[in-house]
N, C-alpha and C positions, 0 to 999 in steps of 0.2 A: 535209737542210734545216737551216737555222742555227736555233738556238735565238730569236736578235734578229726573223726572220722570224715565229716562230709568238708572238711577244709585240705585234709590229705590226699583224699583220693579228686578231688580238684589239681591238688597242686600235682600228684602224678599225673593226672590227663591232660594237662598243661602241659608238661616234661617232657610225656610223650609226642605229644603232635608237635612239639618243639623241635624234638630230637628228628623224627620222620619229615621236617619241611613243610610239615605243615601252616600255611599262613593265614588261612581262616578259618576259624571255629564261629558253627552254629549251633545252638543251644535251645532246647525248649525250656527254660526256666532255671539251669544250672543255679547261677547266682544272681541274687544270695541266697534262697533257701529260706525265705523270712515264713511261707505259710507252713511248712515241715515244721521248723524251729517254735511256731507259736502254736500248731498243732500239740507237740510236747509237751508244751508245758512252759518253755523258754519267757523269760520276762525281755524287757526292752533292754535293759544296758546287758544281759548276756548275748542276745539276737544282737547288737553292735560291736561286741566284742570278736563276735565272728565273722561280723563284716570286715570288720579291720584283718581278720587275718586270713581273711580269703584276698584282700585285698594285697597286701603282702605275699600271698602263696601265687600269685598268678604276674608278680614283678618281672616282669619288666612290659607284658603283655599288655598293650591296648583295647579293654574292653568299653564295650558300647552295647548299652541298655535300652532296649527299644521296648518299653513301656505300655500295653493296650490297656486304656484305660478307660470303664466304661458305670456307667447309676450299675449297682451291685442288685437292685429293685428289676429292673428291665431286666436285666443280664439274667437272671434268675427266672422269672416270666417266660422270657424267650426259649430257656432250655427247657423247662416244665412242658410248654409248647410243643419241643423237637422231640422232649424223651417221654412224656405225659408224666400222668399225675404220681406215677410208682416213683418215678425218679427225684422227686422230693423228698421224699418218705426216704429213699436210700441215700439224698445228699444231706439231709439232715441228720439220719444219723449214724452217717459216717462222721461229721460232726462233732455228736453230740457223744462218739464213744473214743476221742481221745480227750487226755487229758488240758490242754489248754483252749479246747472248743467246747467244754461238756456242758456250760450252759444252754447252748445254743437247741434249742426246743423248737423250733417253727422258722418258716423260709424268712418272716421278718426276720426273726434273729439274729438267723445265718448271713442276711442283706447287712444286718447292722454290724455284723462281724467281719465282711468283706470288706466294709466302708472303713471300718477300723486300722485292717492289715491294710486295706492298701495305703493308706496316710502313714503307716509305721514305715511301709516299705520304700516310698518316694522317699520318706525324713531320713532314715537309713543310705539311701543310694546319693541322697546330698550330700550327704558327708564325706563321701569318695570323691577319689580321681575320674573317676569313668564319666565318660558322656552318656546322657538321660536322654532320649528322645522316647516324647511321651505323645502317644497317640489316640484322641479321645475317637472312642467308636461308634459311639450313637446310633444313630440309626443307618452308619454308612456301608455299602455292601463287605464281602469280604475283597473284592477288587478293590471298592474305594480305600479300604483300611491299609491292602498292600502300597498301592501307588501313593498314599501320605506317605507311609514309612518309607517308603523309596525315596521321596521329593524330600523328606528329613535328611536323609542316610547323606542325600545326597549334598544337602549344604555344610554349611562348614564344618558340621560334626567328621562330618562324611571323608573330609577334604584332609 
């Protein structure tokens, strides 16, 4: 998919819940689309390029980036854990059969690769207007994880 693609049909879904009153959009991972983009192939200053113009496509809108941020090492453990040992095997290489992950050979790798995107993505999302509320997950339940991002949402960002 082109990158111009996934900035358009943002800016129409924008448009439309614009048009229809809609005044809050929730998103599982909409924007920016940094692990698609480096899944591809995409390097750093063209995955910025499209930050800026999603950032641009979604003007005048107030967006706010709620960030789960978690060791890509655990993170990894714990799903192997939930889905077993097959589910390795198939996240690596789902991985490791596009073209901007295809090194990626084993759950280290994949870990090292997570650790990677997500430093691209935070350095990326700083360069915007939008508010970052970044929520480290550790080893907090999924209740504990909601009620931080609530207790963020709700300070100034929120305000």
């Amino acid at each position: 998919m082109r990158p111009g693609t996934l900035v358009e049909a943002t800016r129409a879904y924008v448009a439309q819940a614009r048009a229809e009153g809609v005044e809050v959009l929730v998103t599982d991972a909409l924007i920016p689309f940094v692990p698609s983009l480096v899944a591809w192939g995409h390097e750093e200053p063209a995955i910025s390029a499209v930050v800026r113009d999603l950032v641009e496509a979604v003007e005048p809108t107030r967006v706010t980036v709620v960030y789960l941020r978690d060791d890509p090492d655990t993170a990894l453990r714990r799903a192997v854990d939930r889905e077993g040992p097959e589910w390795a095997d198939w996240f690596v290489g789902r991985l490791a059969g596009s073209p901007g992950t295809s090194s990626v050979d084993s759950l280290e790798a994949a870990a090292e690769h997570l650790r990677r995107e997500a430093e691209l993505t935070l350095r990326l999302l700083a360069a915007t207007p939008w508010s970052v509320v970044t929520v480290d997950v550790g080893e907090r339940s999924a209740a504990e994880v909601e009620e931080c991002a609530r207790r963020e949402l709700a300070g100034p960002v929120g305000r």
